[in-house]
LUMKEPA-215710 format. One record per atom (N, C-alpha, C, O): x negated, y, z; atom name. Coordinates in steps of 0.05 Angstrom, whole numbers, padded with zeros to 5 digits. Each point is the difference from the previous one (the first is absolute). Example, Ala and Ser with C-alpha at 12.3 -4.5 7.8 and 13.67 -1.06 7.14 Angstrom:
+--------+--------+--------+------+
!      x !      y !      z ! site !
+--------+--------+--------+------+
! -00264 ! -00114 !  00156 !    N !
!  00018 !  00024 !  00000 !   CA !
! -00018 !  00024 !  00000 !    C !
! -00021 !  00000 !  00013 !    O !
!  00028 !  00021 ! -00027 !    N !
! -00016 !  00024 !  00001 !   CA !
!  00015 !  00022 !  00014 !    C !
! -00010 !  00022 !  00004 !    O !
+--------+--------+--------+------+
% end
This chain:
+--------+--------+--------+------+
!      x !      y !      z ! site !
+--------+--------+--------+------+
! -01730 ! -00309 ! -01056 !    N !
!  00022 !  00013 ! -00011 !   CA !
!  00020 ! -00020 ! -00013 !    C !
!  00024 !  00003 !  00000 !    O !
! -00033 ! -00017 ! -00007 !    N !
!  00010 ! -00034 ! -00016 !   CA !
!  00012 ! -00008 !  00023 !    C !
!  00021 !  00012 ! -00005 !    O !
! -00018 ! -00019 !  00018 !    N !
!  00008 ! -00009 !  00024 !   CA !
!  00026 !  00015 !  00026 !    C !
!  00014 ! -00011 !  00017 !    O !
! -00016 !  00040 ! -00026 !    N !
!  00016 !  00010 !  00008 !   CA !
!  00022 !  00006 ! -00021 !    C !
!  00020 !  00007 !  00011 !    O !
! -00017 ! -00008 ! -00036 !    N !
!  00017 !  00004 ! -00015 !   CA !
!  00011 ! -00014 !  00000 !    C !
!  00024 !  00003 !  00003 !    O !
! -00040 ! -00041 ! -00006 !    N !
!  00014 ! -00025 !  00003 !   CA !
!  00022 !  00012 !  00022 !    C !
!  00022 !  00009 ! -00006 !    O !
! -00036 ! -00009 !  00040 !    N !
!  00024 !  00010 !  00020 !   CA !
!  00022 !  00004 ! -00016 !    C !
!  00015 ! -00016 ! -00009 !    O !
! -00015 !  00044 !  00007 !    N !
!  00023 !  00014 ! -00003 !   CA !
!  00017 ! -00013 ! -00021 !    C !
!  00024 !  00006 !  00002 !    O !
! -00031 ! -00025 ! -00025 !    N !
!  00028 ! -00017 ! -00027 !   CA !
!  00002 ! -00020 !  00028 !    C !
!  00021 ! -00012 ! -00004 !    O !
! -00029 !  00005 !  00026 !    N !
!  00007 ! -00024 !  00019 !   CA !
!  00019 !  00010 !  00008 !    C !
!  00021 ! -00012 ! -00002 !    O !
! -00022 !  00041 !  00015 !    N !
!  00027 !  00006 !  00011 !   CA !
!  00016 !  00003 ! -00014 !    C !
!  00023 ! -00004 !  00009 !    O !
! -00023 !  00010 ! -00031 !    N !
!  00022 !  00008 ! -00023 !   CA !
!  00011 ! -00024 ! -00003 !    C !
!  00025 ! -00003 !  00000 !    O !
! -00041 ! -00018 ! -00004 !    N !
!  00011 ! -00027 ! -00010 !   CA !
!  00012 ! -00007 !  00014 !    C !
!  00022 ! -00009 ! -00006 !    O !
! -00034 !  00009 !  00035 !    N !
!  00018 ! -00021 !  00025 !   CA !
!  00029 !  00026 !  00001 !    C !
!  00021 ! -00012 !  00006 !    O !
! -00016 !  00033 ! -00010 !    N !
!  00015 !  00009 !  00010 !   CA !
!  00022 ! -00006 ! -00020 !    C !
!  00022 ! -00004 !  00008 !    O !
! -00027 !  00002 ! -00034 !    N !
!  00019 ! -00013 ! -00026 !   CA !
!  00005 ! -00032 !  00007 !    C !
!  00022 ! -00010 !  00002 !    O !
! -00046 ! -00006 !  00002 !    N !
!  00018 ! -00024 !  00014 !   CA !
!  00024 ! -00007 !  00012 !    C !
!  00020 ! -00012 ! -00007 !    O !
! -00030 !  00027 !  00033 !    N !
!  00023 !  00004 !  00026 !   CA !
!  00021 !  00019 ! -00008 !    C !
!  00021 !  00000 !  00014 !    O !
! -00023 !  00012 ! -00028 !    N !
!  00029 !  00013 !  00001 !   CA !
!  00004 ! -00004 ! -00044 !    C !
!  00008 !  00020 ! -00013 !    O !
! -00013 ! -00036 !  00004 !    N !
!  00009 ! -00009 ! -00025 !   CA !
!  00020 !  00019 ! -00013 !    C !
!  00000 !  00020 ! -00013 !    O !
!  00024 ! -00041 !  00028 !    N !
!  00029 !  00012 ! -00012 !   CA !
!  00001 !  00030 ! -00001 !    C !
!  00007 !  00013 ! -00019 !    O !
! -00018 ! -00001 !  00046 !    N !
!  00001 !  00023 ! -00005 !   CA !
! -00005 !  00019 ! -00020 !    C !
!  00014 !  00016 ! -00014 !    O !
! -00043 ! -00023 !  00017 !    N !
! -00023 !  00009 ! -00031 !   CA !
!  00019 !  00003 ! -00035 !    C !
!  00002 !  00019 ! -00015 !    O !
!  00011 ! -00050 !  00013 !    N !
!  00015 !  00003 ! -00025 !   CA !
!  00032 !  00019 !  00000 !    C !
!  00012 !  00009 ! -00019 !    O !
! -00004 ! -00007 !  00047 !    N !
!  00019 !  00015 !  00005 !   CA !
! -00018 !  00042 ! -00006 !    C !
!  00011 !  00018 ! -00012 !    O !
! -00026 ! -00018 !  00020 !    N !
! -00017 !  00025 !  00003 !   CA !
!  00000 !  00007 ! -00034 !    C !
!  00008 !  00022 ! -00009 !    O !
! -00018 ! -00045 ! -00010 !    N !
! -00007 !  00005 ! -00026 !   CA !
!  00025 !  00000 ! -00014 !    C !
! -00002 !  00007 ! -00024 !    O !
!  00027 ! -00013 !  00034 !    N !
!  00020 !  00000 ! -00013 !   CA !
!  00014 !  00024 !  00004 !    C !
!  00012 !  00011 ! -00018 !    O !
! -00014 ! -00003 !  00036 !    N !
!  00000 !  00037 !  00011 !   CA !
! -00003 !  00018 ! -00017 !    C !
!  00016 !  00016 ! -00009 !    O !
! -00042 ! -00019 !  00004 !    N !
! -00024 !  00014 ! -00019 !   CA !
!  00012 ! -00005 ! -00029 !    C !
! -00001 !  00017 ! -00017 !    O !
!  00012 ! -00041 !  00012 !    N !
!  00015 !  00003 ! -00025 !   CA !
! -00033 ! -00019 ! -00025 !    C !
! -00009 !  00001 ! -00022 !    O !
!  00005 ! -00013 !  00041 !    N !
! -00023 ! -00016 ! -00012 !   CA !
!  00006 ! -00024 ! -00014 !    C !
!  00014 ! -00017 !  00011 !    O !
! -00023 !  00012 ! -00038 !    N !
!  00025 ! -00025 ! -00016 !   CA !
! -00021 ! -00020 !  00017 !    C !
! -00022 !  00005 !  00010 !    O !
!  00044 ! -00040 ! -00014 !    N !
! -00013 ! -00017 !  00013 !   CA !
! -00001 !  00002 !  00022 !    C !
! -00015 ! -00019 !  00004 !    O !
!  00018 !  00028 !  00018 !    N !
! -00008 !  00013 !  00030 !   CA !
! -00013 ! -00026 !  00007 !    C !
! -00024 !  00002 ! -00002 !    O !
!  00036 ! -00032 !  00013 !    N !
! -00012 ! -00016 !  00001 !   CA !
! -00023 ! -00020 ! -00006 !    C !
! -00013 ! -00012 !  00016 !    O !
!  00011 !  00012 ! -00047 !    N !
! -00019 ! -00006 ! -00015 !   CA !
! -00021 !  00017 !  00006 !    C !
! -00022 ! -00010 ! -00004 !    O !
!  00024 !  00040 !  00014 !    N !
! -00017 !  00026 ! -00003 !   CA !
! -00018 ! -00010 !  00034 !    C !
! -00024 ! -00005 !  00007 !    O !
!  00043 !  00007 !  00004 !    N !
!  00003 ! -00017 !  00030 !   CA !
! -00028 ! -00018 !  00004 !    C !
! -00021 !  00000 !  00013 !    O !
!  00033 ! -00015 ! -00033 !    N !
! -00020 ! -00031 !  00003 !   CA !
! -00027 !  00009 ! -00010 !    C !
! -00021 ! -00009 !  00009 !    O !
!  00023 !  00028 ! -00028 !    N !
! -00037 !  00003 ! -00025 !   CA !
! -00005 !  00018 !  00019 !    C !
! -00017 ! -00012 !  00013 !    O !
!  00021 !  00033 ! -00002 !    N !
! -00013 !  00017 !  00022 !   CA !
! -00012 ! -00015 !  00022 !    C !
! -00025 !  00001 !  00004 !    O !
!  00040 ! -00013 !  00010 !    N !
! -00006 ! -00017 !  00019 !   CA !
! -00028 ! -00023 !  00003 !    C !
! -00016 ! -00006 !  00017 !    O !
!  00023 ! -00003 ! -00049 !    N !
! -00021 ! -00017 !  00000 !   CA !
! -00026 !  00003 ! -00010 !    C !
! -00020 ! -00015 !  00003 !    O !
!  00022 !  00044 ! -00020 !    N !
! -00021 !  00006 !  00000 !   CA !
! -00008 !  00021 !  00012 !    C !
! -00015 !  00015 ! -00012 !    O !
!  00023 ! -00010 !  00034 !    N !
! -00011 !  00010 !  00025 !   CA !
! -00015 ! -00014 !  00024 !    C !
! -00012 !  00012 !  00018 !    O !
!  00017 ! -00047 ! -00020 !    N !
! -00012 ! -00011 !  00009 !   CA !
! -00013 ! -00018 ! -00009 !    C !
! -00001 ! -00023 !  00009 !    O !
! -00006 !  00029 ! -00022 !    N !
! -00026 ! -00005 ! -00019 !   CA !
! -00013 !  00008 ! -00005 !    C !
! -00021 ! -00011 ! -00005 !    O !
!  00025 !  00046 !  00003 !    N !
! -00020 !  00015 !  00002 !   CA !
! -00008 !  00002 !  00026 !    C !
! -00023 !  00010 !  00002 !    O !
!  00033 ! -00015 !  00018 !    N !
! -00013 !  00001 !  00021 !   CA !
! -00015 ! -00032 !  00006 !    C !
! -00017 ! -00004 !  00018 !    O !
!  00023 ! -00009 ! -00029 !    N !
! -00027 ! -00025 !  00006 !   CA !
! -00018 !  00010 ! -00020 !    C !
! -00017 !  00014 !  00010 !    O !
!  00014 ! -00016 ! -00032 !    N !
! -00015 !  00014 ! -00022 !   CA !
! -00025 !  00017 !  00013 !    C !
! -00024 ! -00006 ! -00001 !    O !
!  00040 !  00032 !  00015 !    N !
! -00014 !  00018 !  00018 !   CA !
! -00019 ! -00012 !  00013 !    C !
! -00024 !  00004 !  00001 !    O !
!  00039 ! -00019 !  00008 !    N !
! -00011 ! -00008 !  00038 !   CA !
! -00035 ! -00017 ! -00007 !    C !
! -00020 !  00000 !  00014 !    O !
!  00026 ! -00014 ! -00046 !    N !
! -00024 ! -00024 !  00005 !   CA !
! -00011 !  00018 ! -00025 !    C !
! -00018 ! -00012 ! -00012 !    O !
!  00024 !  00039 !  00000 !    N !
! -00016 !  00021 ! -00012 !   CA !
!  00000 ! -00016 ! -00031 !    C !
! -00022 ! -00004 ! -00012 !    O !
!  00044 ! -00003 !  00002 !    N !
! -00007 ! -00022 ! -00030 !   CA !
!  00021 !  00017 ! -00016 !    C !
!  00022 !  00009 !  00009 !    O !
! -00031 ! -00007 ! -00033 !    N !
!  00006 !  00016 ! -00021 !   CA !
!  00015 !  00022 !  00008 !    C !
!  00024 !  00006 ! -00005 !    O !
! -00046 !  00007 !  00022 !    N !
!  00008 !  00028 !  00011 !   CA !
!  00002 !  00024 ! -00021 !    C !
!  00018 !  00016 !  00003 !    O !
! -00037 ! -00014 ! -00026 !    N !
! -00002 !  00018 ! -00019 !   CA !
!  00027 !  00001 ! -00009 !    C !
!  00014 !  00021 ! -00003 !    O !
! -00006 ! -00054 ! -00002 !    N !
!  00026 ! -00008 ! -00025 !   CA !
!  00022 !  00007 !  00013 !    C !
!  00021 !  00003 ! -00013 !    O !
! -00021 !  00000 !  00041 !    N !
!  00031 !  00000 !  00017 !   CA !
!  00009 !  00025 ! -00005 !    C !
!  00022 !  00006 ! -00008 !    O !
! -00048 !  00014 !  00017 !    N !
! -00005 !  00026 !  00013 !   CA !
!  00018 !  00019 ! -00025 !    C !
!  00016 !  00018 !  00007 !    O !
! -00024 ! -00025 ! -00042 !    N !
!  00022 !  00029 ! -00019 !   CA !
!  00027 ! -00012 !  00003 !    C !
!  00019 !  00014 ! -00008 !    O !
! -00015 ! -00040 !  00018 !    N !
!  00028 ! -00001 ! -00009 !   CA !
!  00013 !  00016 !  00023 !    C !
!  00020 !  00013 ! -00004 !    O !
! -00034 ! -00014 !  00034 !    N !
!  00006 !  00009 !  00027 !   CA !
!  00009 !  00028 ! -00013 !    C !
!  00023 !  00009 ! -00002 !    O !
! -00040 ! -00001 ! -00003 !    N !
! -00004 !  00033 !  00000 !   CA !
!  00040 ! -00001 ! -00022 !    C !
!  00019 !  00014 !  00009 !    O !
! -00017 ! -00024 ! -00026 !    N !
!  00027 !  00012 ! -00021 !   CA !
!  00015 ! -00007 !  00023 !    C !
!  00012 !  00021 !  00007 !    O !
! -00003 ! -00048 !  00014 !    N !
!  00018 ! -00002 !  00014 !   CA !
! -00005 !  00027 !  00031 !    C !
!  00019 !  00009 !  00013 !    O !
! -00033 ! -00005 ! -00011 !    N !
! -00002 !  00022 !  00028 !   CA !
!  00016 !  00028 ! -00024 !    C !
!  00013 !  00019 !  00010 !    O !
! -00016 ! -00021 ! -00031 !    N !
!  00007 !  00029 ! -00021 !   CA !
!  00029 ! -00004 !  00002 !    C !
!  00016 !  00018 !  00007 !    O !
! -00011 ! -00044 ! -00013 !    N !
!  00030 ! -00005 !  00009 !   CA !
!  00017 !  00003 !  00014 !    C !
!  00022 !  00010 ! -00003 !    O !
! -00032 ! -00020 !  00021 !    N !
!  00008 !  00002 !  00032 !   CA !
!  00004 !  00034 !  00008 !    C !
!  00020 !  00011 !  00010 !    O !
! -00048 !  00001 ! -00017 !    N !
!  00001 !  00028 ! -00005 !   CA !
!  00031 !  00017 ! -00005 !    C !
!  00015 !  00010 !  00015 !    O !
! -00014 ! -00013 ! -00040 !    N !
!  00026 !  00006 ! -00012 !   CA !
!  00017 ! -00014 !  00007 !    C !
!  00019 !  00015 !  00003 !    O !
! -00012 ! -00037 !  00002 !    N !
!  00033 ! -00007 !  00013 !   CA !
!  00004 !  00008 !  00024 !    C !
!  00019 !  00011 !  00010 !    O !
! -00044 ! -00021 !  00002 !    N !
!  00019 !  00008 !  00030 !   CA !
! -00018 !  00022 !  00014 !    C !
!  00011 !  00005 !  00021 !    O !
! -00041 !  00016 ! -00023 !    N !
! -00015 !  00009 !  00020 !   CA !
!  00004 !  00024 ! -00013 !    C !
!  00001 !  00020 !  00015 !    O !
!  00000 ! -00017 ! -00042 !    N !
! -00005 !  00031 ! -00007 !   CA !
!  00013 !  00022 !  00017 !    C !
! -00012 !  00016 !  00013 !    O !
!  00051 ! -00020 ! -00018 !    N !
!  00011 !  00017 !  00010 !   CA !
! -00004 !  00005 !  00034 !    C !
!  00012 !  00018 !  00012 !    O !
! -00023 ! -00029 ! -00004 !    N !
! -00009 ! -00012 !  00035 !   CA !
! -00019 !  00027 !  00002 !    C !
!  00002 !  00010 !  00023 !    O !
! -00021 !  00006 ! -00041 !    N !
! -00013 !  00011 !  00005 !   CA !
! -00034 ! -00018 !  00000 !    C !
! -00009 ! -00019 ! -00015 !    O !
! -00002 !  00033 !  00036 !    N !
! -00029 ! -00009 ! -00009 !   CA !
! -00006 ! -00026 !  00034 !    C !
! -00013 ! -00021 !  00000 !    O !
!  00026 !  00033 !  00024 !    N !
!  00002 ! -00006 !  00023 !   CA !
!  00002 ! -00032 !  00001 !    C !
!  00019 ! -00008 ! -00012 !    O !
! -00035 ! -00012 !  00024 !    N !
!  00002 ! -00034 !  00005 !   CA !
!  00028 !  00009 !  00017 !    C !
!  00019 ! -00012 ! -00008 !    O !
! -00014 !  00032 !  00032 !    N !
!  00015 ! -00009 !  00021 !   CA !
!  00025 !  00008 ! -00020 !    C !
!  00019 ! -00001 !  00016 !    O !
! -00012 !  00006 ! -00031 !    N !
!  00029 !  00011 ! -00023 !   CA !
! -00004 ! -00025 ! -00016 !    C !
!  00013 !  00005 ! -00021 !    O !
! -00023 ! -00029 !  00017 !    N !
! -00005 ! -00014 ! -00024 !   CA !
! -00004 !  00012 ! -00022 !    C !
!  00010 ! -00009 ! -00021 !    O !
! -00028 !  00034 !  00022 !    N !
! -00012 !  00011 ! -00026 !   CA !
! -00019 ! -00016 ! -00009 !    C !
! -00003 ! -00022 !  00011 !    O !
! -00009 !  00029 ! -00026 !    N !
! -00025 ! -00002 ! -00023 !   CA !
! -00023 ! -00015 !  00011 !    C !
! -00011 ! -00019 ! -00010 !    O !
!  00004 !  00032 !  00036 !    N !
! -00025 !  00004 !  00021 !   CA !
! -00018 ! -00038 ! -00007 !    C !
! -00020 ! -00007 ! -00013 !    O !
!  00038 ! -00006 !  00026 !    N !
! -00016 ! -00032 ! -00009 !   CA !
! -00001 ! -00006 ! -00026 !    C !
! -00024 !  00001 ! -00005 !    O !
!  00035 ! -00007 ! -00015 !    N !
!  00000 !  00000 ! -00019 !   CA !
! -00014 !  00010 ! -00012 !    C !
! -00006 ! -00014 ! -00020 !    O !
! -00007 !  00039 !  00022 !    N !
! -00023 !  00009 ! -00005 !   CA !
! -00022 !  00005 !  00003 !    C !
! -00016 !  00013 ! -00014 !    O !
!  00010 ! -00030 !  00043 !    N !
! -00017 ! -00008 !  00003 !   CA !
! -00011 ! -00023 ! -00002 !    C !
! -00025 ! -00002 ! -00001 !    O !
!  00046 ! -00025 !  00001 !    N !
! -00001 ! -00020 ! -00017 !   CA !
! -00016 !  00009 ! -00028 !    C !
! -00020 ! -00011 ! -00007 !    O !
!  00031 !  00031 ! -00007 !    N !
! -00003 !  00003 ! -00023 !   CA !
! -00036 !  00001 ! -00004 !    C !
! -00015 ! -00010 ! -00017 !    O !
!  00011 !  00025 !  00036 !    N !
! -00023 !  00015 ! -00008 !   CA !
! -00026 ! -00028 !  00012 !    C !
! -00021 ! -00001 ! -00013 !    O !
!  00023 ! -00018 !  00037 !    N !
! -00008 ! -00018 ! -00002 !   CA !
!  00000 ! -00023 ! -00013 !    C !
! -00018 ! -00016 !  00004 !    O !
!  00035 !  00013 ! -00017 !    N !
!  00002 ! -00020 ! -00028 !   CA !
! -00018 !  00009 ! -00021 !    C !
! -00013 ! -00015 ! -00014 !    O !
!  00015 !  00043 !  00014 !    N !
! -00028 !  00013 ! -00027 !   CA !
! -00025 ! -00002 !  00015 !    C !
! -00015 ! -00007 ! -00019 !    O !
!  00005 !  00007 !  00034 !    N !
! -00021 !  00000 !  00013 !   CA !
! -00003 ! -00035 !  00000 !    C !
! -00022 ! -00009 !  00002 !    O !
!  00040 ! -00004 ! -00004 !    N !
! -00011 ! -00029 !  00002 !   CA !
!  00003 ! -00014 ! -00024 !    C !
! -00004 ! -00023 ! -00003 !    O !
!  00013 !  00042 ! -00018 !    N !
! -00009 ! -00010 ! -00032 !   CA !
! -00035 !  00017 !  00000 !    C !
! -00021 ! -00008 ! -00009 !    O !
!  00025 !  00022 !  00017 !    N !
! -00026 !  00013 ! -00005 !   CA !
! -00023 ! -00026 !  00010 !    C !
! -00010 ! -00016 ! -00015 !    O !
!  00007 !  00019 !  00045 !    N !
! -00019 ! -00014 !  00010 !   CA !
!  00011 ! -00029 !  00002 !    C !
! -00018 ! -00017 !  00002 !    O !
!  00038 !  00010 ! -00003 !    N !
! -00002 ! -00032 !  00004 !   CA !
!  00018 ! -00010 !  00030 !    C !
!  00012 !  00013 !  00017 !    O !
! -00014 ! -00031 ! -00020 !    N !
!  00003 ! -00010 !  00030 !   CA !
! -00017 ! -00005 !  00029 !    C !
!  00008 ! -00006 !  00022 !    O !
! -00032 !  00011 ! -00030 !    N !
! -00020 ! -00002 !  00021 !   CA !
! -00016 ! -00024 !  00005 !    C !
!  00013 ! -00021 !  00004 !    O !
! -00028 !  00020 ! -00003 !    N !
! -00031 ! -00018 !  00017 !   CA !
!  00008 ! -00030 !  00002 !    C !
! -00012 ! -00019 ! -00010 !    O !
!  00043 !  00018 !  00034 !    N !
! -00001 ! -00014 !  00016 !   CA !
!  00039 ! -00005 ! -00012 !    C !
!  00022 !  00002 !  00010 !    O !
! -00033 ! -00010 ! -00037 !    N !
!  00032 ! -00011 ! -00010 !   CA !
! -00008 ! -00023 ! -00021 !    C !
! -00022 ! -00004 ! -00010 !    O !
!  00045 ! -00010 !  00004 !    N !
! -00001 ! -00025 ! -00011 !   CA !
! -00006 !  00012 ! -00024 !    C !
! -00020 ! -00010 ! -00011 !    O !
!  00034 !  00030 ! -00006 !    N !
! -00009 !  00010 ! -00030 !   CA !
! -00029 ! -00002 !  00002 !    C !
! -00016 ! -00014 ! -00012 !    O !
!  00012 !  00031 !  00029 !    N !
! -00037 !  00011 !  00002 !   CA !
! -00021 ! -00031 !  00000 !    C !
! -00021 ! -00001 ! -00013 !    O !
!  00029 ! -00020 !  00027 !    N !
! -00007 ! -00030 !  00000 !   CA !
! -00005 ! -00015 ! -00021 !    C !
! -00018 ! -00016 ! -00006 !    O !
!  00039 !  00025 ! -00007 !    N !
!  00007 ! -00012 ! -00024 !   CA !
! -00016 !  00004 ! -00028 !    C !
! -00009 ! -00014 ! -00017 !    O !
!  00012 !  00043 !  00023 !    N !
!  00002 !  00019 ! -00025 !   CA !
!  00019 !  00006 ! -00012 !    C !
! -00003 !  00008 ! -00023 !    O !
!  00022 ! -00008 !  00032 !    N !
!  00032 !  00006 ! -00015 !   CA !
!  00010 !  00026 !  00007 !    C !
!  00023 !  00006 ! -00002 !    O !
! -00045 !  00009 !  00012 !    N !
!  00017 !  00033 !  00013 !   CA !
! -00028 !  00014 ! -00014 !    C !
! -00003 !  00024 !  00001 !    O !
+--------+--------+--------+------+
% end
């Protein structure tokens, strides 16, 4: 499950890479202060949480802050969308949501660097 959530901030991230300007153009839309600055802290900690993910290391610690930004995301841009992924509703985001609680709960798994460590 760790592993597929990583996925999905990969695509999010590569898709904010490659189209950047856009992204801070999108948040300036939205009426978002900073759009750029907002731009850059989304971005980068979207890909970070997806390496984070990927090698399963301070999965507990990533996972409540995850959960307030998917709440966010929620409310700016998915709520009025309805509940539907194909409308950009709610639909991922909430299920993001609900695997981020399940991986404060249990952890990162077996076969992650936290678990190696002891740091998860």
């Amino acid at each position: 499950m760790r592993l597929v959530l990583a996925y999905g901030f990969y695509e999010s991230v590569m898709m904010k890479i490659n189209s950047f300007e856009e992204i801070v153009e999108w948040f300036e839309r939205m009426g978002l202060p900073f759009a750029r600055l907002n731009a850059y802290m989304v971005t980068g900690t979207e890909f970070a949480v997806f390496i984070l993910l990927t090698i399963g290391l301070f999965t507990r610690a990533i996972s409540a802050p995850l959960i307030i930004v998917m709440l966010v995301a929620i409310k700016t841009v998915n709520l009025t969308n309805g509940f539907q992924a194909r409308s950009n509703g709610f639909e991922i985001p909430l299920y993001y949501m609900l695997m981020l609680f399940t991986l404060i709960i249990y952890g990162p798994g077996k076969f992650s660097i936290g678990r190696i460590i002891k740091l998860d």
